[in-house]
MILONU-344831 format. One record per residue (C-alpha): y negated, x, z negated; residue in three letters. Coordinates in steps of 0.05 Angstrom, whole numbers, plus 5000, padded with zeros to 4 digits. Layout:
<site Y="Y" X="X" Z="Z" aa="ala"/>
...
% end
This chain:
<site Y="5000" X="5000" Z="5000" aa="unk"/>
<site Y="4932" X="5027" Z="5014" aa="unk"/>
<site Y="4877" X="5032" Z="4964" aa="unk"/>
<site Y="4825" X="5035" Z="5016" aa="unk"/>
<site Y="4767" X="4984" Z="5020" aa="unk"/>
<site Y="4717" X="4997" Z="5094" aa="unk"/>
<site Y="4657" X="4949" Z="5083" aa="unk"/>
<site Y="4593" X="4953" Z="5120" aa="unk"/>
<site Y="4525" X="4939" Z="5094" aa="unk"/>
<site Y="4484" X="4890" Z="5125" aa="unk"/>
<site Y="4402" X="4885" Z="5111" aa="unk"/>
<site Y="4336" X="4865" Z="5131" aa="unk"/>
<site Y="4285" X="4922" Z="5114" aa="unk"/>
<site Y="4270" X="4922" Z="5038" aa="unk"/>
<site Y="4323" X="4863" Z="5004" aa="unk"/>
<site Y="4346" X="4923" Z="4965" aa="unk"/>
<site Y="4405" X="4956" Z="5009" aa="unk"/>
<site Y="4388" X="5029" Z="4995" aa="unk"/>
<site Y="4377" X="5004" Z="4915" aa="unk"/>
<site Y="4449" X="4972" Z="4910" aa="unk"/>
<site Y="4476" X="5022" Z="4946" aa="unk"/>
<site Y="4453" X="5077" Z="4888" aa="unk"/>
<site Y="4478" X="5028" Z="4835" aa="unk"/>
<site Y="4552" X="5025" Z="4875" aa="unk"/>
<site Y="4547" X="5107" Z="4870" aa="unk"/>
<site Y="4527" X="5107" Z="4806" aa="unk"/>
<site Y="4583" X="5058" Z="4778" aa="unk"/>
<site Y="4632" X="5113" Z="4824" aa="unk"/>
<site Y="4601" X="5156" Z="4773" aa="unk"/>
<site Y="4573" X="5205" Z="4823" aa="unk"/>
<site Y="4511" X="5212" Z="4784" aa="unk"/>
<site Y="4516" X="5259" Z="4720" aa="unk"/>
<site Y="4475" X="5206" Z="4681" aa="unk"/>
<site Y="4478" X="5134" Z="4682" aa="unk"/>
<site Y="4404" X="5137" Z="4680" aa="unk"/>
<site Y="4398" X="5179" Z="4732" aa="unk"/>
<site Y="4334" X="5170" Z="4785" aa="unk"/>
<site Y="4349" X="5132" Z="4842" aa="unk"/>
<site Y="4330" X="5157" Z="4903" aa="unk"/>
<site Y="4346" X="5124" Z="4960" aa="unk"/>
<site Y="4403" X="5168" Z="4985" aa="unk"/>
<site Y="4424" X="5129" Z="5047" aa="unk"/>
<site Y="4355" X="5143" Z="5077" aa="unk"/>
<site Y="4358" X="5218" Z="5078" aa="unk"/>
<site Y="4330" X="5219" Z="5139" aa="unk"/>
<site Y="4254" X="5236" Z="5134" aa="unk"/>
<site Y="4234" X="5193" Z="5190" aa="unk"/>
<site Y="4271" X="5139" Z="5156" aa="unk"/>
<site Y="4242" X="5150" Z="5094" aa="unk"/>
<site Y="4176" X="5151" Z="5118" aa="unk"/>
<site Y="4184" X="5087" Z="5147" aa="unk"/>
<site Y="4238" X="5048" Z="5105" aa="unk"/>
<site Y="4288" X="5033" Z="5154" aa="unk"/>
<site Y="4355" X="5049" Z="5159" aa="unk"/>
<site Y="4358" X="5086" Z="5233" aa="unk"/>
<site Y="4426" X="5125" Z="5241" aa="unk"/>
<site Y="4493" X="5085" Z="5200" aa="unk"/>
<site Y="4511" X="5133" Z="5141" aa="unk"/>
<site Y="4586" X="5142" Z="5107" aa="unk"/>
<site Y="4594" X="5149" Z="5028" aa="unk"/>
<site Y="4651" X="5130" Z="4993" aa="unk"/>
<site Y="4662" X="5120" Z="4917" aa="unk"/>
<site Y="4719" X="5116" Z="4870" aa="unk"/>
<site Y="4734" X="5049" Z="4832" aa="unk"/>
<site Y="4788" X="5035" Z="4786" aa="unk"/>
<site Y="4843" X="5067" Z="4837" aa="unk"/>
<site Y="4812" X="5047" Z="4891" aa="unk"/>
<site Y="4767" X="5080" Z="4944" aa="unk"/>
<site Y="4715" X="5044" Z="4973" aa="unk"/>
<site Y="4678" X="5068" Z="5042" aa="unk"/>
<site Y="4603" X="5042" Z="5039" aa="unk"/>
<site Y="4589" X="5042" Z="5115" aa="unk"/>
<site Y="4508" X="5024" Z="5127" aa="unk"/>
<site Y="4483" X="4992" Z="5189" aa="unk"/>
<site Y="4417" X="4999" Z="5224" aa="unk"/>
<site Y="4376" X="4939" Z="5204" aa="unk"/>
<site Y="4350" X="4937" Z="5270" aa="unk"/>
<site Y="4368" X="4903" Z="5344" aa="unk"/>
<site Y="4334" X="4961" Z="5373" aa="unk"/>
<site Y="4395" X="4999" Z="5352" aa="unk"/>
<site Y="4451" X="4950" Z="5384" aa="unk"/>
<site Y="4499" X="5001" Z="5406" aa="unk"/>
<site Y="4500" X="5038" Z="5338" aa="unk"/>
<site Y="4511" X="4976" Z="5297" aa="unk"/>
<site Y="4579" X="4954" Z="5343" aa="unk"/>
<site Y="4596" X="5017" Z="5336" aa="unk"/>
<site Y="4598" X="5016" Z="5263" aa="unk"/>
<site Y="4624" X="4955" Z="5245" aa="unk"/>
<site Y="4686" X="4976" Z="5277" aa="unk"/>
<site Y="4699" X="5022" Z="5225" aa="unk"/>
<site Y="4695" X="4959" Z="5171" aa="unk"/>
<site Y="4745" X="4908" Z="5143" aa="unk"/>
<site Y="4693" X="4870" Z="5113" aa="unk"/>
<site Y="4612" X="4873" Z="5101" aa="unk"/>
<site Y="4568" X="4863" Z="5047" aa="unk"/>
<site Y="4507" X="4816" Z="5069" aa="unk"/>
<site Y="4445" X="4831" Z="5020" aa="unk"/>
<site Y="4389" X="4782" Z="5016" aa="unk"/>
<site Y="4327" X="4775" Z="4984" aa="unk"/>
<site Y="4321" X="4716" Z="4937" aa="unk"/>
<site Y="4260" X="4693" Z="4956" aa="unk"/>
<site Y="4248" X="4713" Z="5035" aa="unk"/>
<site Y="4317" X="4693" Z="5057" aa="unk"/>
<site Y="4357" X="4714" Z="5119" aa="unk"/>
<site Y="4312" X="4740" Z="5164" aa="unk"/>
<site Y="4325" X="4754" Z="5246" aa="unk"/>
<site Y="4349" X="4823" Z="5243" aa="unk"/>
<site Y="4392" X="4802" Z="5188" aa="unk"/>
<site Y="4428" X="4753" Z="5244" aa="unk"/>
<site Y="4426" X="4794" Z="5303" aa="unk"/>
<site Y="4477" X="4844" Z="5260" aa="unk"/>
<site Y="4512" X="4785" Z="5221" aa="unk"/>
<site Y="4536" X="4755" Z="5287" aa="unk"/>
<site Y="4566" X="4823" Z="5309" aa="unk"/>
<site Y="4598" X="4816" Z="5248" aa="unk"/>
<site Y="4626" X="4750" Z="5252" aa="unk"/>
<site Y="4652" X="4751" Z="5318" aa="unk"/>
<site Y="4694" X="4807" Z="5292" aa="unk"/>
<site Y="4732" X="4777" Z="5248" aa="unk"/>
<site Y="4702" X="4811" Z="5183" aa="unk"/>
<site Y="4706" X="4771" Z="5114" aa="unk"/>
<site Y="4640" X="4771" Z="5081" aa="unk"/>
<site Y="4608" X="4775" Z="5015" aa="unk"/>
<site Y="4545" X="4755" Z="5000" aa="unk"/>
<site Y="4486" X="4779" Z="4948" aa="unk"/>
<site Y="4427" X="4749" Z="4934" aa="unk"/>
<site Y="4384" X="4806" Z="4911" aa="unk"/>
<site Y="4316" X="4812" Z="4866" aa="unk"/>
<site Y="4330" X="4745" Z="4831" aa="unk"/>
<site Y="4274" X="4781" Z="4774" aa="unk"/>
<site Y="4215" X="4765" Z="4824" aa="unk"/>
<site Y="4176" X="4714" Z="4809" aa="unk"/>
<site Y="4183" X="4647" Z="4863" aa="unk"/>
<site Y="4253" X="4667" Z="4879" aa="unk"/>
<site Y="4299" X="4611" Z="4898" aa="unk"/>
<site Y="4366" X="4638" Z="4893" aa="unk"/>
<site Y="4403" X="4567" Z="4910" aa="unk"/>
<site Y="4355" X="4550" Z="4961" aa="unk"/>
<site Y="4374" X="4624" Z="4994" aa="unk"/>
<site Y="4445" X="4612" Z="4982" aa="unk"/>
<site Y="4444" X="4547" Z="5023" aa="unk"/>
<site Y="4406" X="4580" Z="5082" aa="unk"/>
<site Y="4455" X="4640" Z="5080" aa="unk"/>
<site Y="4510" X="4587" Z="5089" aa="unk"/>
<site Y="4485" X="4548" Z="5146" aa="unk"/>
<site Y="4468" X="4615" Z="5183" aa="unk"/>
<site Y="4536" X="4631" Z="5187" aa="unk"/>
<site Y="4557" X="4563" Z="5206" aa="unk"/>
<site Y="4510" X="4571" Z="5264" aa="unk"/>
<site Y="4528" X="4629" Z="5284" aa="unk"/>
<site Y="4605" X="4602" Z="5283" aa="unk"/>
<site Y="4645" X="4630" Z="5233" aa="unk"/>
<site Y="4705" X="4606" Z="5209" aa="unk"/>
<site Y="4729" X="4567" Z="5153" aa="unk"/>
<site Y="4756" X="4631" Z="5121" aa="unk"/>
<site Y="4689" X="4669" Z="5130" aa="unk"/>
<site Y="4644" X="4607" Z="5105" aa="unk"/>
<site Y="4686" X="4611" Z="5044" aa="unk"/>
<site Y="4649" X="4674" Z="5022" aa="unk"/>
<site Y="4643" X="4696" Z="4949" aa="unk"/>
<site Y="4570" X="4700" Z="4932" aa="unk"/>
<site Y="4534" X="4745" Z="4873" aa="unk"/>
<site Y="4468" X="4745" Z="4848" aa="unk"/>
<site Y="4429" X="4795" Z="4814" aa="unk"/>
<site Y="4374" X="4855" Z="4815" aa="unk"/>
<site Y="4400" X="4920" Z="4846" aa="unk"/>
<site Y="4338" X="4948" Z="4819" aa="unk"/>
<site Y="4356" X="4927" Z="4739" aa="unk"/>
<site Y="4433" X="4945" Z="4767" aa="unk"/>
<site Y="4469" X="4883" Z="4748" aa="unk"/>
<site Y="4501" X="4833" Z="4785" aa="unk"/>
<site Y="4536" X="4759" Z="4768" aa="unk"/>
<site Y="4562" X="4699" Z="4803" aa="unk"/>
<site Y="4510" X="4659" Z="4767" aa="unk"/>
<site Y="4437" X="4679" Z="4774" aa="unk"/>
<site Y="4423" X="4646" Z="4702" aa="unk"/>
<site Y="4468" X="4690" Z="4666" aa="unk"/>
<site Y="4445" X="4773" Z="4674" aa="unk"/>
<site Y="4506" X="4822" Z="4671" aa="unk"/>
<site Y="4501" X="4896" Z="4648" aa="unk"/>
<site Y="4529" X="4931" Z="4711" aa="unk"/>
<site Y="4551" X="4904" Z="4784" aa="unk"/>
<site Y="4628" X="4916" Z="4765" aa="unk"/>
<site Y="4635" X="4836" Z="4782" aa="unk"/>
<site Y="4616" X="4860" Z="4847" aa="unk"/>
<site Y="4654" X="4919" Z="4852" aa="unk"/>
<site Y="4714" X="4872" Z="4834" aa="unk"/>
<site Y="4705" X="4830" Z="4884" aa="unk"/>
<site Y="4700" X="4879" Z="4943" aa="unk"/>
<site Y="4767" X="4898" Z="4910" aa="unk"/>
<site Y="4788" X="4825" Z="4919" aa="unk"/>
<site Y="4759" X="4787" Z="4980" aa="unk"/>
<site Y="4758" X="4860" Z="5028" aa="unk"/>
<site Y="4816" X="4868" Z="5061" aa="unk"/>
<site Y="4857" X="4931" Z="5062" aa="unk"/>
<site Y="4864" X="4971" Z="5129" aa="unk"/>
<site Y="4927" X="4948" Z="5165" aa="unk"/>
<site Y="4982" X="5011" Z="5168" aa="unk"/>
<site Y="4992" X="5020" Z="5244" aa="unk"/>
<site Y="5055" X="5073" Z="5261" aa="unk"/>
<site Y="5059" X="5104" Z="5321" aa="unk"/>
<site Y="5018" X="5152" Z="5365" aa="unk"/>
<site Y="4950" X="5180" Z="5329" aa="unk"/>
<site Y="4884" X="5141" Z="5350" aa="unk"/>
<site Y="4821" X="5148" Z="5323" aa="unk"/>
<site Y="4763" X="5109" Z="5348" aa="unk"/>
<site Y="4703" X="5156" Z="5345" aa="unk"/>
<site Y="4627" X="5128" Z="5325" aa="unk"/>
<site Y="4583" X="5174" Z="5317" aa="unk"/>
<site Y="4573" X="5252" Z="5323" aa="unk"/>
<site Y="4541" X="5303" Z="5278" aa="unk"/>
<site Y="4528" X="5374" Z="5282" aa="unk"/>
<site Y="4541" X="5434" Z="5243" aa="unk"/>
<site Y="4517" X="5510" Z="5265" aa="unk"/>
<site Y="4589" X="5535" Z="5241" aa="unk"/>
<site Y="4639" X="5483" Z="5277" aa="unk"/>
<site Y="4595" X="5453" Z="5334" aa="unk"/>
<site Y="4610" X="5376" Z="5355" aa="unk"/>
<site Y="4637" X="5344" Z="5303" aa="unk"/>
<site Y="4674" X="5264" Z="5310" aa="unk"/>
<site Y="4663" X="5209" Z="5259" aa="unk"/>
<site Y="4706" X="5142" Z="5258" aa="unk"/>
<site Y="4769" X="5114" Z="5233" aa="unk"/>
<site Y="4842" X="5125" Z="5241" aa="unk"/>
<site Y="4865" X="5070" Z="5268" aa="unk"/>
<site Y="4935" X="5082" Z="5287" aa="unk"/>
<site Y="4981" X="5142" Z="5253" aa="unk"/>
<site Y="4957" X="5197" Z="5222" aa="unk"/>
<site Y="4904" X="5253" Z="5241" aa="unk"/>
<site Y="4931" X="5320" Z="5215" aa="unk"/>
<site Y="4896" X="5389" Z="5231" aa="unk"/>
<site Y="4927" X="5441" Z="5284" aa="unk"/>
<site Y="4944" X="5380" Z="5319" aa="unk"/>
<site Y="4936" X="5381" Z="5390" aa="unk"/>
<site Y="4894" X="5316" Z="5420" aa="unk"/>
<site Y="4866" X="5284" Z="5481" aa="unk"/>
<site Y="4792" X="5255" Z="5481" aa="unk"/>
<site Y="4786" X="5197" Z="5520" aa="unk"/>
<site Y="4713" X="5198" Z="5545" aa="unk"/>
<site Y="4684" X="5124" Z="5568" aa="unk"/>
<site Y="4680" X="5146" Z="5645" aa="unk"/>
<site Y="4763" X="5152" Z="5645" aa="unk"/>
<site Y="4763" X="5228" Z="5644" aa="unk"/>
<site Y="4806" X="5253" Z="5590" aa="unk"/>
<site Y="4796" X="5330" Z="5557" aa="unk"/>
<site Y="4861" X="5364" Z="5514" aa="unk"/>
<site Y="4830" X="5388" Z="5454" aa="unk"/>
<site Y="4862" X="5410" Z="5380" aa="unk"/>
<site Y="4838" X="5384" Z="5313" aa="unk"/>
<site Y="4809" X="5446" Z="5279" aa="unk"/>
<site Y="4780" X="5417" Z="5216" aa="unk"/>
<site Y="4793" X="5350" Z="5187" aa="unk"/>
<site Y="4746" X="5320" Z="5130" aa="unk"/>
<site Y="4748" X="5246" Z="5100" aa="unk"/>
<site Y="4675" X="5226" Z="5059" aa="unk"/>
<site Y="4678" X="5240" Z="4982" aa="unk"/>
<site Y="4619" X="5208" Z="4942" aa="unk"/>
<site Y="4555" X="5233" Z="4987" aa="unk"/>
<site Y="4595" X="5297" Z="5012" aa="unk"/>
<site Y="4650" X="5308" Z="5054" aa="unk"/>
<site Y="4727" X="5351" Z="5030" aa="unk"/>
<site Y="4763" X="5383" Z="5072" aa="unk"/>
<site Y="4834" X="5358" Z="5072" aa="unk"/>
<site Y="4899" X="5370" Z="5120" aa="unk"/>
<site Y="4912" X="5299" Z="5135" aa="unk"/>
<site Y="4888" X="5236" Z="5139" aa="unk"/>
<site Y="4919" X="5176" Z="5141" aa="unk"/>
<site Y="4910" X="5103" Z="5178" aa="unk"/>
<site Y="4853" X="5056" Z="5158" aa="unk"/>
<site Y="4819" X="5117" Z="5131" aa="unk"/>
<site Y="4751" X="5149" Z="5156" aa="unk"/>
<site Y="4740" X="5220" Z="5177" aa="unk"/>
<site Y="4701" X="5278" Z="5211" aa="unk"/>
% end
């Protein structure tokens, strides 16, 4: 059975992704200090930061109970279609975060419906239900009857919904009633995500973005999503024109908190460098 949980993040700009997303890391304990400053680690990128938008999609993963769960964040915009297909294809599931008193917004939909048409469960949070004016029901009825506009199914209008301040770091299925963490959360990504399916046979990995390092060159992220990945082993990349190149896996890495560790193998469902 795999302990492995892929959900993506979907946002508009400022309902608090980049703030929950600190909380999730710090409740993987990858912060010394529970009190440790948040800053925004998602946006790393200066343009980003300068701006407040999520540009390029990101990988972390944290440790839960025995689980490991890959926090996959989407560009909030629909400048950036190609990137956010891309990226949802590494998820099983996505995490839609909206402000308690704006609502869903348009960007918000444009990367929902990617979402839904792929199948992916959803969970829902209502963020910054400490401003004043919010209307955390109201919200919660709009979120609904987006997602039965934009066609989902029975199983994915049945979503789970939480409420709470990823600022303050708690989160609860009832706005009325403040928690002392987001472990409810946690739990439910746990619960409602599904795992990766186990798929035997010949290796295939569906690569979604590429990074750069001045030691290695080129290097392919995505997930495994058939057999395993193991290094030394020799490879064909398909390219999108039909041309295919014979290549050998010289370095394998799977995401580790904010970093990356080197390992030998990695195995379906998982995702990698």
């Amino acid at each position: 059975m795999q302990k492995i949980r892929n959900i993506a993040i979907i946002a508009h700009v400022d309902h608090g992704k980049t703030s929950l997303v600190d909380r999730m890391l710090q409740a993987g304990k990858l912060f010394r200090e529970e009190s440790a400053e948040l800053t925004q680690m998602l946006d790393n990128n200066d343009l980003e930061r300068e701006r407040g938008i999520t540009i390029l999609s990101k990988n972390v993963s944290i440790r839960y109970q025995d689980y490991k769960i890959n926090i996959i964040d989407t560009p909030g915009h629909a400048d950036f279609g190609g990137e956010v297909e891309r990226v949802l294809n590494m998820a099983d599931g996505c995490l839609l975060i909206v402000d308690a008193f704006e609502g869903p917004m348009p960007q918000t939909r444009f990367v929902l419906s990617k979402a839904i048409e792929m199948g992916l469960k959803p969970i829902v949070v209502i963020n910054k239900v400490d401003k004043e004016n919010c209307r955390p029901d109201e919200v919660q009825e709009m979120v609904f009857d987006l997602m039965f506009n934009l066609n989902a199914t029975e199983d994915q209008l049945d979503f789970p919904t939480f409420f709470g301040s990823a600022k303050q770091g708690w989160m609860s299925t009832d706005w009325r009633k403040p928690t002392d963490d987001i472990h409810q959360l946690l739990d439910a990504i746990i619960k409602y995500i599904p795992e990766p399916p186990m798929l035997e046979g010949a290796s295939q990995m569906l690569i979604t973005s590429l990074d750069y390092s001045s030691f290695v060159g080129r290097i392919a992220v995505g997930r495994v999503h058939r057999g395993n990945l193991k290094v030394g082993q020799n490879i064909v990349l398909m390219k999108r024109d039909g041309t295919q190149q014979q290549s050998k896996i010289k370095e394998l890495n799977i995401f580790e908190g904010l970093g990356r560790r080197k390992v030998e193998e990695v195995a379906c469902g998982d995702i990698c460098a």
